[in-house]
N, C-alpha and C positions, 0 to 999 in steps of 0.2 A: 543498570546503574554502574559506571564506572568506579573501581574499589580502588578508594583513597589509601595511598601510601603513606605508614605508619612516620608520624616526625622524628626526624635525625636526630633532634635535638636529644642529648644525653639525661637521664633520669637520674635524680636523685634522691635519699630519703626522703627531706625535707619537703621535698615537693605534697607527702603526703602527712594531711593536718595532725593525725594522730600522734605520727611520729615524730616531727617536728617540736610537738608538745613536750615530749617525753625529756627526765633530766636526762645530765649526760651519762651517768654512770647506768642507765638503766638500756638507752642507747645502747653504749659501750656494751652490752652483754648481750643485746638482739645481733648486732651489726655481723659480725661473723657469719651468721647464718640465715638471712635476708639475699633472697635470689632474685636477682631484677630479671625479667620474663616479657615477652611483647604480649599484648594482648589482642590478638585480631578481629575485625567484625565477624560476631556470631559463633565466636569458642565460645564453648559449655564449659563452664567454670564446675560447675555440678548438678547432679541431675538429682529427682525428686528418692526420697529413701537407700539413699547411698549415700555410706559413711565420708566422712568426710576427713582430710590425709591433714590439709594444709590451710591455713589463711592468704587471703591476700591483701596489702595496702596498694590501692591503686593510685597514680602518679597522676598523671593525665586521659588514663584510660574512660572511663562509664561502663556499669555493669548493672544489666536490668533482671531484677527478681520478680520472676513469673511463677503464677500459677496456672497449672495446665488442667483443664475438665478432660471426661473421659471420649467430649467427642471432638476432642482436636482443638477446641476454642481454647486462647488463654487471656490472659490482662496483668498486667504489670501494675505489681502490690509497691515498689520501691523502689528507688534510684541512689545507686552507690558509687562515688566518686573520690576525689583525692581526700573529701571532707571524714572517709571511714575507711570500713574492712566489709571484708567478702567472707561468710563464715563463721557468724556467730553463733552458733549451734555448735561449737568447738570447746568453745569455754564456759558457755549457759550449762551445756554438758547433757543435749540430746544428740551430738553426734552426727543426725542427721535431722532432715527439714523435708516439708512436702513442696516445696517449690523449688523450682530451678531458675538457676543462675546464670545469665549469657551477655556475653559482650554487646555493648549497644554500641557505642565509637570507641575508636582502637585505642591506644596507647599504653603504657608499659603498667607492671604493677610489681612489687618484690611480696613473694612468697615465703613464705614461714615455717616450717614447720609443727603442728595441731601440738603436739607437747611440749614443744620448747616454749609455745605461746602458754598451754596451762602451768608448767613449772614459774615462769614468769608472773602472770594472774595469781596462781597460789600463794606467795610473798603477799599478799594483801598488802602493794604499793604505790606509787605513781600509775602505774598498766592497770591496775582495778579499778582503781576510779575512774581512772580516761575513759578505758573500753563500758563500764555500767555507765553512763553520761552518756555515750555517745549510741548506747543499747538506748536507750529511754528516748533520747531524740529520733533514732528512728522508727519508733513505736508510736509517736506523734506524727510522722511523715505516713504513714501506715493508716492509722486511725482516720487521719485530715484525708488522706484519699478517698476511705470508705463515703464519707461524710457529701467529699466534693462529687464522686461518681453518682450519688444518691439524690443531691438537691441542685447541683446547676448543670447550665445548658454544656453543654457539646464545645462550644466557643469560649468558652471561661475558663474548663479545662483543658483544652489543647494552648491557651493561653500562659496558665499555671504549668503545666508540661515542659513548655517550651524555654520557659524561666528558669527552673531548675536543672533542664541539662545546661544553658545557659553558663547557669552558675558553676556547673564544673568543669566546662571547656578551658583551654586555653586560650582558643580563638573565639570569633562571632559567627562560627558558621559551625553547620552540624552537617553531615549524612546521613540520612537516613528516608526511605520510600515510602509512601502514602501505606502503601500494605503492611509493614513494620511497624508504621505510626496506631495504624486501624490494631492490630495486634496487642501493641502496650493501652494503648486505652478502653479495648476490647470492645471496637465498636464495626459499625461499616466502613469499608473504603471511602465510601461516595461520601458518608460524612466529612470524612476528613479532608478529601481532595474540595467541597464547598467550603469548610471553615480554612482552609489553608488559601483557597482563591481570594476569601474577604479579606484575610490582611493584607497578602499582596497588596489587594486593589488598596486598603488602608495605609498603605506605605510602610507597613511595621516591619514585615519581611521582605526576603527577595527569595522564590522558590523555583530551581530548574533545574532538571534531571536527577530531583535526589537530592541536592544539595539548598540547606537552610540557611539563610543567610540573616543577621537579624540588624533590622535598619533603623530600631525604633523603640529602643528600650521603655524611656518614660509611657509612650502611648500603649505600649503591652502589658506592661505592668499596671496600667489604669483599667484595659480590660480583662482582665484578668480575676478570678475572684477571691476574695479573701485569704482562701486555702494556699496560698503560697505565699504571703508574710505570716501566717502562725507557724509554717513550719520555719520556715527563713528565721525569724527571731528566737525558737526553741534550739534551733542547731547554736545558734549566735549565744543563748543563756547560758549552754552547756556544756559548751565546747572552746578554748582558749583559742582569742585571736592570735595568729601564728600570720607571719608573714610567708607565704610562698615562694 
């Protein structure tokens, strides 16, 4: 697969939801020490039991949080994008997590420093409530996965999948290889190269070498199953609509 170069286009805060939210004077006191970073396909943001230094808000980047078994298999528990942070075991205050954390599609994300975020969080202010909000919706995203992996087909969830990176792109296309796909949703290849053939041939997508293209919003979103409006409206309950 041909590795797509990272967009030029310049990052900003506000690009990401959380921060955008924030007033300004609380801004005004992250801003100095917020590091814009590229993020490239397949950095290890953090690996399973290892402490954890820094946060990150990601801009236009995706960051897929796996959990890995001991025989090499993994599946992908959550998907984090401009709508959060990378690293909530920073300020929950276990420090570290049994899953790792890796770039799905590239793009930028500014980094924070783990105490200058809890010295922040400890004011019990505007930053406590966003960041517990926005903890609790992904614990819904979390939850609704177990639920979806457990009771619908194969096609429902690469549906539901497909909508949520979707929704954190900047564009209508994604990167990413059937073996990656098979990985996050911790199934077989061959499933996913059949449920990726039917949309094609359904006109929803367009898929070629690696690259997803999506031609069909309304009709994907109809096959898709439930589990991706209850989290979609739990982000939307808890979290301030913010212009991007």
């Amino acid at each position: 697969m041909d590795q797509e170069m990272l967009t030029p286009r310049p990052s900003y805060p506000g690009q990401n939801k959380l921060l955008a939210a924030l007033p300004e004077e609380v801004l005004a006191r992250l801003l100095p020490d917020l590091e814009l970073l590229p993020m490239n396909l397949g950095n290890v943001i953090y690996e399973p039991g290892v402490q954890m230094r820094h946060i990150y808000f990601p801009t236009n980047a995706i960051v897929s949080l796996l959990y890995t078994m001991e025989d090499g298999t993994s599946a992908e528990i959550a998907l984090v994008g401009h709508e959060g942070i990378v690293g909530l075991s920073l300020f929950m205050g276990g420090e570290t997590t049994p899953s790792r954390a890796v770039v799905q599609s590239p793009g930028f994300a500014y980094r924070l420093k783990g105490q200058l975020l809890k010295d922040e969080f400890d004011r019990a202010g505007a930053l406590q409530q966003l960041l517990l909000r926005y903890t609790q919706a992904l614990l819904t995203q979390m939850a609704q996965r177990l639920v979806c992996n457990r009771l619908h087909s194969l096609d429902q969830q690469f549906c539901r999948w497909l909508l949520q990176c979707f929704d954190l792109l900047p564009a209508n296309h994604l990167i990413m290889t059937q073996e990656m796909i098979a990985n996050m949703l911790g199934v077989r290849r061959g499933g996913v190269s059949e449920v990726a053939g039917n949309l094609k041939r359904a006109g929803l997508i367009s898929y070629h070498r690696g690259r997803i293209t999506l031609l069909n919003r309304p009709g994907l979103e109809e096959r898709a199953c439930e589990c991706y409006s209850v989290v979609r409206n739990e982000f939307d309950r808890l979290l301030p609509a913010t212009v991007l």
